[in-house]
MARGUVO-989607 format. One record per residue: residue number from 1; y, x, z of N, C-alpha, C in turn. Coordinates in pm, whole numbers. Layout:
<rec><num>NUM</num><n_y>Y</n_y><n_x>X</n_x><n_z>Z</n_z><ca_y>Y</ca_y><ca_x>X</ca_x><ca_z>Z</ca_z><c_y>Y</c_y><c_x>X</c_x><c_z>Z</c_z></rec>
...
This chain:
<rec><num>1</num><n_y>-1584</n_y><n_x>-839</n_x><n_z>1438</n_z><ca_y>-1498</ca_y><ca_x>-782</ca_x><ca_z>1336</ca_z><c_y>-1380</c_y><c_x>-711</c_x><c_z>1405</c_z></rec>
<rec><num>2</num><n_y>-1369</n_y><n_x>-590</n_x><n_z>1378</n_z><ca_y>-1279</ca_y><ca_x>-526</ca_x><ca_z>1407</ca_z><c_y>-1122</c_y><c_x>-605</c_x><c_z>1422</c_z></rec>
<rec><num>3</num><n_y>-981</n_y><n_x>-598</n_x><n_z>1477</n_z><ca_y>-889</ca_y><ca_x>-641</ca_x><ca_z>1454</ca_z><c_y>-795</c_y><c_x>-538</c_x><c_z>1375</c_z></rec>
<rec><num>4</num><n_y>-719</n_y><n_x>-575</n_x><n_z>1243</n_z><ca_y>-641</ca_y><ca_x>-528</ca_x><ca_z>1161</ca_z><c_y>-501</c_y><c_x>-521</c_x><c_z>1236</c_z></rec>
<rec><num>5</num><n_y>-452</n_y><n_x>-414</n_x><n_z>1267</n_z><ca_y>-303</ca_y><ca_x>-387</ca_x><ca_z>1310</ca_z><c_y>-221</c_y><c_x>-365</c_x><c_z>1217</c_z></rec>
<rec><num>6</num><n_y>-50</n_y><n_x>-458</n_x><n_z>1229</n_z><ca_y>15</ca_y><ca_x>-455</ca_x><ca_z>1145</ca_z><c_y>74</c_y><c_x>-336</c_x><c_z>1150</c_z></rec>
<rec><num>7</num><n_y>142</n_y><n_x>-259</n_x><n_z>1000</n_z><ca_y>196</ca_y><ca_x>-169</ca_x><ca_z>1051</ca_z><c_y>320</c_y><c_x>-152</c_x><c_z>1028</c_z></rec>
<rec><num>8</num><n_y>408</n_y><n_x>-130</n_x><n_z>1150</n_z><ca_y>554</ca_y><ca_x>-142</ca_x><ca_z>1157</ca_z><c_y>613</c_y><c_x>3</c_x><c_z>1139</c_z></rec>
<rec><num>9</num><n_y>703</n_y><n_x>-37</n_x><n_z>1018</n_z><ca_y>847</ca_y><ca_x>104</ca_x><ca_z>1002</ca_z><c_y>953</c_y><c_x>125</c_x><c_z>1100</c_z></rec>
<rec><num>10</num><n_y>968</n_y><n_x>172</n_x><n_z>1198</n_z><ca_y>1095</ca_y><ca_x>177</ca_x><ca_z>1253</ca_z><c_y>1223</c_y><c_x>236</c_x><c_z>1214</c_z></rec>
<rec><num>11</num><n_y>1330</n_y><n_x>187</n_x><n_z>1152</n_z><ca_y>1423</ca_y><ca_x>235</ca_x><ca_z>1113</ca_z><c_y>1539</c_y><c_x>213</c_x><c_z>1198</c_z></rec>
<rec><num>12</num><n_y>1617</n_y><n_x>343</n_x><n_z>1217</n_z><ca_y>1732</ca_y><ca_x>308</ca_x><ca_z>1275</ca_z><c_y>1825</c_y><c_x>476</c_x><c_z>1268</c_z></rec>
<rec><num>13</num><n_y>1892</n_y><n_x>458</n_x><n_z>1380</n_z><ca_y>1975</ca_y><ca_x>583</ca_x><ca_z>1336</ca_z><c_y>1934</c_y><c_x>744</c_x><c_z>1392</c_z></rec>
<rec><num>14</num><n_y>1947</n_y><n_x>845</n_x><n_z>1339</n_z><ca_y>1883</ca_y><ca_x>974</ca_x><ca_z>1356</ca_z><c_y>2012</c_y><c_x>1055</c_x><c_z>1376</c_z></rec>
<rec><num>15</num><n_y>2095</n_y><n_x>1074</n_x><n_z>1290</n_z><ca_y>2173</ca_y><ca_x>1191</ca_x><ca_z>1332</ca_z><c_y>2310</c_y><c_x>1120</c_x><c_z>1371</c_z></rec>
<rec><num>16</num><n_y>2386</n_y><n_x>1208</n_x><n_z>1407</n_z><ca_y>2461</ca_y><ca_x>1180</ca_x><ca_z>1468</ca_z><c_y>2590</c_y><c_x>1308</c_x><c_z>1477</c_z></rec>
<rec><num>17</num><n_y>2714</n_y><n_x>1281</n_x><n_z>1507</n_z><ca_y>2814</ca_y><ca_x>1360</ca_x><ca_z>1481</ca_z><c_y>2848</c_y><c_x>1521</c_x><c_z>1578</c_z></rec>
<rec><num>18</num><n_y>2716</n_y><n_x>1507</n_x><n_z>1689</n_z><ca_y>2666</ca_y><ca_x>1611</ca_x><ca_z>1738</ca_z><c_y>2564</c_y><c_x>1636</c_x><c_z>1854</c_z></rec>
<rec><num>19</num><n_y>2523</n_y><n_x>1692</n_x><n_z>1879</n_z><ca_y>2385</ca_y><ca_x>1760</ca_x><ca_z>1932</ca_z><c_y>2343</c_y><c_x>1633</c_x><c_z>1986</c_z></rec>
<rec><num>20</num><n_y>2435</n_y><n_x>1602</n_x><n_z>2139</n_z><ca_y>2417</ca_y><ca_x>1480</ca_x><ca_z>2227</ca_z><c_y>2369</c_y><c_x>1351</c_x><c_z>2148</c_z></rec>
<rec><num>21</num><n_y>2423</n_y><n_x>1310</n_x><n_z>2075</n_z><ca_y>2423</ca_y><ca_x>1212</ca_x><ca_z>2023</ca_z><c_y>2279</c_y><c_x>1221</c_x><c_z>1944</c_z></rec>
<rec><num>22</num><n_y>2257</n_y><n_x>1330</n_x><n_z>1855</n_z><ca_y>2137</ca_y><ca_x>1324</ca_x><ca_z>1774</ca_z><c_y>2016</c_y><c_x>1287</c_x><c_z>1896</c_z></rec>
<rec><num>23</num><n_y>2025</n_y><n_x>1380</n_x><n_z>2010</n_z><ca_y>1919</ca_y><ca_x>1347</ca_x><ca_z>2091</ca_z><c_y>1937</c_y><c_x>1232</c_x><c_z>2197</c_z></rec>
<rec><num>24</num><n_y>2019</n_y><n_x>1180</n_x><n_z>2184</n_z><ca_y>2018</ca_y><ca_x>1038</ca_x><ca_z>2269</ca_z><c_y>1927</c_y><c_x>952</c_x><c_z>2157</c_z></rec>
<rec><num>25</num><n_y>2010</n_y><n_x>965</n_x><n_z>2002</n_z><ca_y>1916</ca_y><ca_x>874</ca_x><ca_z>1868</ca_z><c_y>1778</c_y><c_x>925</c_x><c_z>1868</c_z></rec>
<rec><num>26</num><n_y>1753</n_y><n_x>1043</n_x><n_z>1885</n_z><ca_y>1553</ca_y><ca_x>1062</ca_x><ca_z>1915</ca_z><c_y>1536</c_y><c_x>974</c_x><c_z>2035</c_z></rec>
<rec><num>27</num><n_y>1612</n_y><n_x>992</n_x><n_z>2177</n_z><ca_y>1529</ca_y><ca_x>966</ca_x><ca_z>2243</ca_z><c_y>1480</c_y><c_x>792</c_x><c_z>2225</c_z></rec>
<rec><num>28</num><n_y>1593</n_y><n_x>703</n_x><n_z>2229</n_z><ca_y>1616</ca_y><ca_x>587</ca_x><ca_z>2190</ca_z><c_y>1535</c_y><c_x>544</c_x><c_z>2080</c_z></rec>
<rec><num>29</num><n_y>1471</n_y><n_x>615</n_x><n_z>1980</n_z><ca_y>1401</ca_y><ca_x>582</ca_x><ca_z>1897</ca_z><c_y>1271</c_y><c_x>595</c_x><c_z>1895</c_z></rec>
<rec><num>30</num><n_y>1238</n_y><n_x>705</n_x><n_z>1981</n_z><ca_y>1095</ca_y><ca_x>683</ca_x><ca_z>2036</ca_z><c_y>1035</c_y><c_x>609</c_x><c_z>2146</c_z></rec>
<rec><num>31</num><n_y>1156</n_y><n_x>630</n_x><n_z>2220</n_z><ca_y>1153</ca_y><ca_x>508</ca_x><ca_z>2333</ca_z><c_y>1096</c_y><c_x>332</c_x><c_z>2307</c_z></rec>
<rec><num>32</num><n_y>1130</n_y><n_x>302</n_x><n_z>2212</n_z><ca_y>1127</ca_y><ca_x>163</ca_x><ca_z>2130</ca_z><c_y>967</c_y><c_x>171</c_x><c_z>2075</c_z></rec>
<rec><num>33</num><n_y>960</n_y><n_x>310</n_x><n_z>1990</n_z><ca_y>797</ca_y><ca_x>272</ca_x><ca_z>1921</ca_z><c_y>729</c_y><c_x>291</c_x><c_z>2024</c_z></rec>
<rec><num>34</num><n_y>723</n_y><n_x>389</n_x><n_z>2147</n_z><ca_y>610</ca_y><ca_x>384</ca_x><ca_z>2279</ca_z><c_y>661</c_y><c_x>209</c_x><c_z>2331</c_z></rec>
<rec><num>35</num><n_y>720</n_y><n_x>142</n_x><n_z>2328</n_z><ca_y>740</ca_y><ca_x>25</ca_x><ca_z>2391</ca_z><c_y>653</c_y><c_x>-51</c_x><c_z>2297</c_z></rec>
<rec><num>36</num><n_y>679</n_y><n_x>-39</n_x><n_z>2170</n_z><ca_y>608</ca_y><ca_x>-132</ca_x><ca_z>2067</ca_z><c_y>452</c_y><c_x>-97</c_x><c_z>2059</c_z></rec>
<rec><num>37</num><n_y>393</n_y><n_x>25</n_x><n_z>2065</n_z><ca_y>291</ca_y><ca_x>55</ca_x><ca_z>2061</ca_z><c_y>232</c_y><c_x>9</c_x><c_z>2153</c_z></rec>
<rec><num>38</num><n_y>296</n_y><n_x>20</n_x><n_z>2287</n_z><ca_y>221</ca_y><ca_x>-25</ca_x><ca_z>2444</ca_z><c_y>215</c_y><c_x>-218</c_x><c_z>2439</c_z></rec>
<rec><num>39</num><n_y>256</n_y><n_x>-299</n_x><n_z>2343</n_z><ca_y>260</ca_y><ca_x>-383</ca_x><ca_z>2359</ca_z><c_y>164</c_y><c_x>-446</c_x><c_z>2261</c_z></rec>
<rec><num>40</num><n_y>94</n_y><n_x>-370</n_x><n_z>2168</n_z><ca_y>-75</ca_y><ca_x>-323</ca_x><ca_z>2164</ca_z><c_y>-91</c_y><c_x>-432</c_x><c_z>1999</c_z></rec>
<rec><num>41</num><n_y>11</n_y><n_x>-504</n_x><n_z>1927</n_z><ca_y>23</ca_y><ca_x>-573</ca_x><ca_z>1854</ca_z><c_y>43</c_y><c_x>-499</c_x><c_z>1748</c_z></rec>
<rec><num>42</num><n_y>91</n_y><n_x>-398</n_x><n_z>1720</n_z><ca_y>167</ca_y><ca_x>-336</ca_x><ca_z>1597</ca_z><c_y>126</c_y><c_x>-205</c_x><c_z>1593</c_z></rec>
<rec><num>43</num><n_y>140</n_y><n_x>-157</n_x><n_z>1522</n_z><ca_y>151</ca_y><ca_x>-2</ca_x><ca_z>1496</ca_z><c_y>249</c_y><c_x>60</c_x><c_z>1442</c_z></rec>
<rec><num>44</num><n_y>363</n_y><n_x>147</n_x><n_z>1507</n_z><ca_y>464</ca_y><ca_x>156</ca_x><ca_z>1482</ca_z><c_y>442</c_y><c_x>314</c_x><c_z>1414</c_z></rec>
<rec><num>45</num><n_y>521</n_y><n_x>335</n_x><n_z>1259</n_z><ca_y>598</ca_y><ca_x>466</ca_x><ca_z>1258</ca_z><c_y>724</c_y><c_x>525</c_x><c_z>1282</c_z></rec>
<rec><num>46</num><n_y>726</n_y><n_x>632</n_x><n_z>1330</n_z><ca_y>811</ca_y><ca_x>685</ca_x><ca_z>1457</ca_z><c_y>849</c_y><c_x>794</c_x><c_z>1380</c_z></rec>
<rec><num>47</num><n_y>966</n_y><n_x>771</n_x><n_z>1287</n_z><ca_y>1008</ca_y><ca_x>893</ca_x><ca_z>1245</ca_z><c_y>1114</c_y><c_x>1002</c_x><c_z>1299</c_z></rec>
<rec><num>48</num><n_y>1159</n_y><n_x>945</n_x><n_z>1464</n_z><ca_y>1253</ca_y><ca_x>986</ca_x><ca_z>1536</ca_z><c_y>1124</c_y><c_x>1163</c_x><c_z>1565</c_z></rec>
<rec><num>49</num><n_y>989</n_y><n_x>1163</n_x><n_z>1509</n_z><ca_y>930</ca_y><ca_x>1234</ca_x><ca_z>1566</ca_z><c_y>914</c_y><c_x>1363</c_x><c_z>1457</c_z></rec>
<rec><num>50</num><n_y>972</n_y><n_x>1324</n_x><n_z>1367</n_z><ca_y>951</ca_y><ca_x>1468</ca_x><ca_z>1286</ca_z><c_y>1022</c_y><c_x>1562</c_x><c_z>1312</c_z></rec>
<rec><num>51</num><n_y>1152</n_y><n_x>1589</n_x><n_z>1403</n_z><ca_y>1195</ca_y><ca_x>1703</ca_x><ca_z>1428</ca_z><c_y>1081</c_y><c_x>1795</c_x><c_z>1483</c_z></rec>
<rec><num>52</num><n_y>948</n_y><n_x>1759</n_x><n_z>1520</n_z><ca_y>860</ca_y><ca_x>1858</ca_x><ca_z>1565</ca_z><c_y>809</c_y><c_x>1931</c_x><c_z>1448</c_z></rec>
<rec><num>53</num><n_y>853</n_y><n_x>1872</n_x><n_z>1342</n_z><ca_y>766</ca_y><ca_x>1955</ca_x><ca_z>1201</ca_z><c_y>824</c_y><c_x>2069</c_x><c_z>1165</c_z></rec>
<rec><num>54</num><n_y>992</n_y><n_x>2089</n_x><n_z>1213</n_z><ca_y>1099</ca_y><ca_x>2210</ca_x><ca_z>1239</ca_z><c_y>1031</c_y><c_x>2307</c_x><c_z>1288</c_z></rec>
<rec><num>55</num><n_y>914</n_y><n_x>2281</n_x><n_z>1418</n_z><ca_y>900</ca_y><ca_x>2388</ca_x><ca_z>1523</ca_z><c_y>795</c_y><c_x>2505</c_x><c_z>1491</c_z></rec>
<rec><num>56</num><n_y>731</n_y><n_x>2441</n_x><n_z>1355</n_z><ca_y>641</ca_y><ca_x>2503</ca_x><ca_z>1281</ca_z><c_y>587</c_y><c_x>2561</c_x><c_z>1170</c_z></rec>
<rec><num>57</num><n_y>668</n_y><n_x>2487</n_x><n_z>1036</n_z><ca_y>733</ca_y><ca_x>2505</ca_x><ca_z>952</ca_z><c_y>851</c_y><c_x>2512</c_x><c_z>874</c_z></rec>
<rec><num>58</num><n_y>933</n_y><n_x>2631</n_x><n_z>843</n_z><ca_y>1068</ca_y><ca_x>2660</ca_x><ca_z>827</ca_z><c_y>1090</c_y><c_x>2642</c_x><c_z>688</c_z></rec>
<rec><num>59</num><n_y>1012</n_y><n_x>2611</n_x><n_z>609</n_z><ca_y>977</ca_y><ca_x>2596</ca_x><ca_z>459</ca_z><c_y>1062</c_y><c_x>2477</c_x><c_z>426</c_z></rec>
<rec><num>60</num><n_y>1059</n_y><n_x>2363</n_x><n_z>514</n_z><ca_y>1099</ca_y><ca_x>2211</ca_x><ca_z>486</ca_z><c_y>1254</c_y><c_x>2193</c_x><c_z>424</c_z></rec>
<rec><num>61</num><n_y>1283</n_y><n_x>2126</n_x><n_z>348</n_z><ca_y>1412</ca_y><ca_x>2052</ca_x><ca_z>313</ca_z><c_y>1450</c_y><c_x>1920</c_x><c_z>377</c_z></rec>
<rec><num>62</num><n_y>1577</n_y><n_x>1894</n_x><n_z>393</n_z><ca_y>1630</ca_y><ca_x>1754</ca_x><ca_z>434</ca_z><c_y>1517</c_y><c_x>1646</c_x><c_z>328</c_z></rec>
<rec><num>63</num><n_y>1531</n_y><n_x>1689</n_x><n_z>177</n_z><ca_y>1428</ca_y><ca_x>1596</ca_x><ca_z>104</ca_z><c_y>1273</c_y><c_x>1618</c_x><c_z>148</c_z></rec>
<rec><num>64</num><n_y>1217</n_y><n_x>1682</n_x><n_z>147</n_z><ca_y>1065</ca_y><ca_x>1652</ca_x><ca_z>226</ca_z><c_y>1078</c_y><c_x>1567</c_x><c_z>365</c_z></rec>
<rec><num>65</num><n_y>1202</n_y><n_x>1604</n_x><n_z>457</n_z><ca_y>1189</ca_y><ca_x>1506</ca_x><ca_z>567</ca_z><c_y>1166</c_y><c_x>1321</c_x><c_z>505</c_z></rec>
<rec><num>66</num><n_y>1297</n_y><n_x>1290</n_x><n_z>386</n_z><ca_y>1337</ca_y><ca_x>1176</ca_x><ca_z>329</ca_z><c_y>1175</c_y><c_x>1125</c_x><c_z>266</c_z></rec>
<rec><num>67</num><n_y>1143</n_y><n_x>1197</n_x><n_z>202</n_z><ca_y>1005</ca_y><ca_x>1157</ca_x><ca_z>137</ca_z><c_y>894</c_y><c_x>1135</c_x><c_z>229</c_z></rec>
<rec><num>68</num><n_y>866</n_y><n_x>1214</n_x><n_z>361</n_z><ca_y>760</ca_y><ca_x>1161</ca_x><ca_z>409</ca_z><c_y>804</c_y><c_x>1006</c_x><c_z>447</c_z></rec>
<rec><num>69</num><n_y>899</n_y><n_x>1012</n_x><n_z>503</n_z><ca_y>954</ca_y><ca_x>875</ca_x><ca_z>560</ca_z><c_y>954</c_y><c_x>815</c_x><c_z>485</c_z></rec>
<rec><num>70</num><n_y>1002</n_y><n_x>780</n_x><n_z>369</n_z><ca_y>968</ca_y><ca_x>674</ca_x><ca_z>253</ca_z><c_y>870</c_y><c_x>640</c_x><c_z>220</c_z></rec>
<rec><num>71</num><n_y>777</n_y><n_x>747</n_x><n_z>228</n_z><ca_y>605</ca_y><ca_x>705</ca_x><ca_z>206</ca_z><c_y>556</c_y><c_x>634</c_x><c_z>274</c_z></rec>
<rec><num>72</num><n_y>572</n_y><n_x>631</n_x><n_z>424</n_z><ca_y>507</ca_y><ca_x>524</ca_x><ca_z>528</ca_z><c_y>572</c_y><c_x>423</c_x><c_z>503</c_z></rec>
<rec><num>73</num><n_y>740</n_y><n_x>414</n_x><n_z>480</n_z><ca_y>760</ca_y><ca_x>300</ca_x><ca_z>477</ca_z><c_y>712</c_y><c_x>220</c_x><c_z>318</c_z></rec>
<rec><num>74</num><n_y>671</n_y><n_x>267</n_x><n_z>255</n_z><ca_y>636</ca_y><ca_x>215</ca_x><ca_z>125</ca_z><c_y>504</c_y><c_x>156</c_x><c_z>150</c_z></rec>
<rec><num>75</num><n_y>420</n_y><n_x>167</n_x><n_z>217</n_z><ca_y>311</ca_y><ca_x>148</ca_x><ca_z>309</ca_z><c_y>312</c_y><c_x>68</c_x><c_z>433</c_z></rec>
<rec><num>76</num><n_y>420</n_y><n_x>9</n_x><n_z>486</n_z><ca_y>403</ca_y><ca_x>-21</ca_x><ca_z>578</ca_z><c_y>415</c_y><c_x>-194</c_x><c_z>598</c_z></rec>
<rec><num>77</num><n_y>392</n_y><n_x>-282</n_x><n_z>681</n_z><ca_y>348</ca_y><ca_x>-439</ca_x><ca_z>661</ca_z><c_y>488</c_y><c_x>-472</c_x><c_z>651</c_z></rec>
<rec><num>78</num><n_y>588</n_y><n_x>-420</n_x><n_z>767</n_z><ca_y>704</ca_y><ca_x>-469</ca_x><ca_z>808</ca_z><c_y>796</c_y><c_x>-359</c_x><c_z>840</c_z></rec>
<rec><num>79</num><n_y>970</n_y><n_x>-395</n_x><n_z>825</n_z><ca_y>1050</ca_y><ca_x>-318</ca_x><ca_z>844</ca_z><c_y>1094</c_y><c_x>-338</c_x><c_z>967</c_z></rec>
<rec><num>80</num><n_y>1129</n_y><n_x>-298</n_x><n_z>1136</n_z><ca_y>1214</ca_y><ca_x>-296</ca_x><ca_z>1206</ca_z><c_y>1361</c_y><c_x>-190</c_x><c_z>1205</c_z></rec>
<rec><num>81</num><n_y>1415</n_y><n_x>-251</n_x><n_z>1239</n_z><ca_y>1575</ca_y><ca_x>-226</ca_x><ca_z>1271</ca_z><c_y>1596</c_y><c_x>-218</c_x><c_z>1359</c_z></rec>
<rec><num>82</num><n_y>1627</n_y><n_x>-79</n_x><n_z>1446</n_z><ca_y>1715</ca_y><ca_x>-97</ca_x><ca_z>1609</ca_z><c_y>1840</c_y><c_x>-95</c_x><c_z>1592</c_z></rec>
<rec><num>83</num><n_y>1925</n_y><n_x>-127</n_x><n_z>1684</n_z><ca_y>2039</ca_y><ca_x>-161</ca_x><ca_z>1682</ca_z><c_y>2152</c_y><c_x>-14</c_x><c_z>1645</c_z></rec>
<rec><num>84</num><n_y>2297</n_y><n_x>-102</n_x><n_z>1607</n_z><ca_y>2389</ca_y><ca_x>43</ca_x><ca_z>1595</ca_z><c_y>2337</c_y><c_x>133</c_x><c_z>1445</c_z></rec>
<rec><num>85</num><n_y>2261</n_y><n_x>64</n_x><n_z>1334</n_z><ca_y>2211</ca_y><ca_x>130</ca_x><ca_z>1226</ca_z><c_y>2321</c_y><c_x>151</c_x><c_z>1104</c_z></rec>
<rec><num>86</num><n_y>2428</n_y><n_x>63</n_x><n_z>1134</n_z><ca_y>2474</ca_y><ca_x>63</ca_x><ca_z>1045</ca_z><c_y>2590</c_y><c_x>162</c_x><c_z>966</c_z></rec>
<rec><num>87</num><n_y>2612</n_y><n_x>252</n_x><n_z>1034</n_z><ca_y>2644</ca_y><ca_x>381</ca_x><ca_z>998</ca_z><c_y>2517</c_y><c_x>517</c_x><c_z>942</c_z></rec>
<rec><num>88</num><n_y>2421</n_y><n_x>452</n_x><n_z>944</n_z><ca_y>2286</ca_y><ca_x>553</ca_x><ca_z>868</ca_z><c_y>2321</c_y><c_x>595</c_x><c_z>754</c_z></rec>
<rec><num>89</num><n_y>2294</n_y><n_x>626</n_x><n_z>689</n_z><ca_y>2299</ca_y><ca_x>636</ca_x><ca_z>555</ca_z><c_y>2148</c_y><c_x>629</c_x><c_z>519</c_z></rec>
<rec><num>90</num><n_y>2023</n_y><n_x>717</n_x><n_z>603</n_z><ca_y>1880</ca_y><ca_x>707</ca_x><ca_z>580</ca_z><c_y>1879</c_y><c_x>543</c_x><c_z>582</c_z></rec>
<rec><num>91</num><n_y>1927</n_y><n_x>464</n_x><n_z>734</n_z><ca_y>1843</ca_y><ca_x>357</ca_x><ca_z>736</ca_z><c_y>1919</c_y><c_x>236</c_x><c_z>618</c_z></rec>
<rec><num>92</num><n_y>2014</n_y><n_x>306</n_x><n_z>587</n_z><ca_y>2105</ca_y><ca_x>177</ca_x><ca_z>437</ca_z><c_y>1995</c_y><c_x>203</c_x><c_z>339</c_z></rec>
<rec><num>93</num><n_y>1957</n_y><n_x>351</n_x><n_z>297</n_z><ca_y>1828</ca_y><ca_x>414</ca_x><ca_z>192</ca_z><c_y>1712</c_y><c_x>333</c_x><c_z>242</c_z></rec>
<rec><num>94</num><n_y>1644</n_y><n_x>334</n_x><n_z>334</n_z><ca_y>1575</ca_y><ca_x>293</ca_x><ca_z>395</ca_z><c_y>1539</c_y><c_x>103</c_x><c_z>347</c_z></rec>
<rec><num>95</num><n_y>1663</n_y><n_x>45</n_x><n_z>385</n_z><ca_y>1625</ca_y><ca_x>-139</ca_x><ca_z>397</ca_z><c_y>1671</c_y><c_x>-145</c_x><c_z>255</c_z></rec>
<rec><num>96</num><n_y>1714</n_y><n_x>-68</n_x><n_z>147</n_z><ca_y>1751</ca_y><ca_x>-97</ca_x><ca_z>28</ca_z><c_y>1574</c_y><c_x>-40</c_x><c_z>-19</c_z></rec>
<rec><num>97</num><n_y>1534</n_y><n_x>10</n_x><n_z>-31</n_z><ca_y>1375</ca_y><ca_x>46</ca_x><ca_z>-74</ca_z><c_y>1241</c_y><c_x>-55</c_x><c_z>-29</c_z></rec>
<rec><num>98</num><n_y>1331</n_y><n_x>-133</n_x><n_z>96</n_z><ca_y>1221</ca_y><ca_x>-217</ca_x><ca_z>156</ca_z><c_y>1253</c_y><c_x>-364</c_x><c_z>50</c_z></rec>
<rec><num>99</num><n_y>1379</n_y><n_x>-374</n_x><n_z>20</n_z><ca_y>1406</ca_y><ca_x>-468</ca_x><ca_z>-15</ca_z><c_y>1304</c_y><c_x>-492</c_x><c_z>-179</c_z></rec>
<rec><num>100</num><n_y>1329</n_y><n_x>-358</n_x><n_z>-185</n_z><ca_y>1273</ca_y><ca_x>-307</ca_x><ca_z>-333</ca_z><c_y>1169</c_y><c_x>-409</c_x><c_z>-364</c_z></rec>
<rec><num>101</num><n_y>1070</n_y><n_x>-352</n_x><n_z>-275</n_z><ca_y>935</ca_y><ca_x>-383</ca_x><ca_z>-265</ca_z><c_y>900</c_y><c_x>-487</c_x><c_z>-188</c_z></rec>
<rec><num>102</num><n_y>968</n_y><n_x>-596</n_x><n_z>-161</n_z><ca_y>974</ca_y><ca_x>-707</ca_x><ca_z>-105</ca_z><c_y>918</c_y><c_x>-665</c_x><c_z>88</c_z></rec>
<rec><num>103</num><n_y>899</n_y><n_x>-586</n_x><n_z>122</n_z><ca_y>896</ca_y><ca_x>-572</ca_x><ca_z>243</ca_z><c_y>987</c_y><c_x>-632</c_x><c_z>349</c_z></rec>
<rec><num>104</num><n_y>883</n_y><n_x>-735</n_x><n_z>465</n_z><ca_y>969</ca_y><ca_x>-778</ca_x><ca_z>546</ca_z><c_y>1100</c_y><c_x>-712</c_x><c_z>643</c_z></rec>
<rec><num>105</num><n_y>1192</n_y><n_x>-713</n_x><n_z>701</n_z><ca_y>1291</ca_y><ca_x>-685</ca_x><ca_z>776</ca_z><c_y>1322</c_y><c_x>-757</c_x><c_z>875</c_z></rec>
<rec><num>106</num><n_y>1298</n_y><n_x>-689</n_x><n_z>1008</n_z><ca_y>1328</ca_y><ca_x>-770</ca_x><ca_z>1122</ca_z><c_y>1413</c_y><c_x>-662</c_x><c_z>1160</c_z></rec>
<rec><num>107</num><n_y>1562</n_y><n_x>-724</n_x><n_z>1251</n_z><ca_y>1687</ca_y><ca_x>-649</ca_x><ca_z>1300</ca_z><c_y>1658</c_y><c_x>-664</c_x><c_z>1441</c_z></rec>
<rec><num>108</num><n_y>1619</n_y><n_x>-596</n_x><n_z>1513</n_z><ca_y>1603</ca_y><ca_x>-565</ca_x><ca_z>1684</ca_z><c_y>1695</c_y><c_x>-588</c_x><c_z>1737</c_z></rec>
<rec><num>109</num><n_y>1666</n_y><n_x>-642</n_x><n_z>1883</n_z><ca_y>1858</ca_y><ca_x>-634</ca_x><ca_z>1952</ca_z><c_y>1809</c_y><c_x>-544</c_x><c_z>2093</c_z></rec>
């Protein structure tokens, strides 16, 4: 029988008060789901990765970014939290929707 992988939301912080900072929060946030993924238990979504959807389609709104992300996490087994989230405003949107739907929440350190 095949093995069922859980699948983990990663939430944490994305933007930031300028350029540096936004891309330290990508890098830091993908950094974590390639760590979680390589550790072969979970299946992480990695929404630090949609700025690539910019590079191709110019059509997008801040709300289509918000909605795909809500969809996985509405879908997903479990919530993670990396650290320093608590100035988000996505990831406050974010653990208030998980809460919604009784979805677990684990806070990373």
């Amino acid at each position: 029988m095949e093995k069922k992988y859980k699948r983990v939301y990663i939430a944490g912080k994305y933007n930031d008060d300028n350029i540096i900072g936004c891309l330290n929060n990508i890098k830091i946030g993908i950094k974590r789901c390639v760590d979680i993924l390589h550790e072969g238990e979970f299946i992480p979504f990695c929404p630090w990765t949609d700025f690539l959807f910019q590079f191709f389609n110019e059509g997008l709104t801040i709300e289509d970014y918000y909605k795909y992300s809500m969809a996985w996490l509405e879908v997903s087994d479990e919530v993670w939290v990396l650290p320093n989230w608590e100035s988000s405003k996505g990831t406050q949107a974010e653990l208030k929707r998980a809460k919604e739907l009784n979805i677990p929440i684990k806070f990373l350190k």
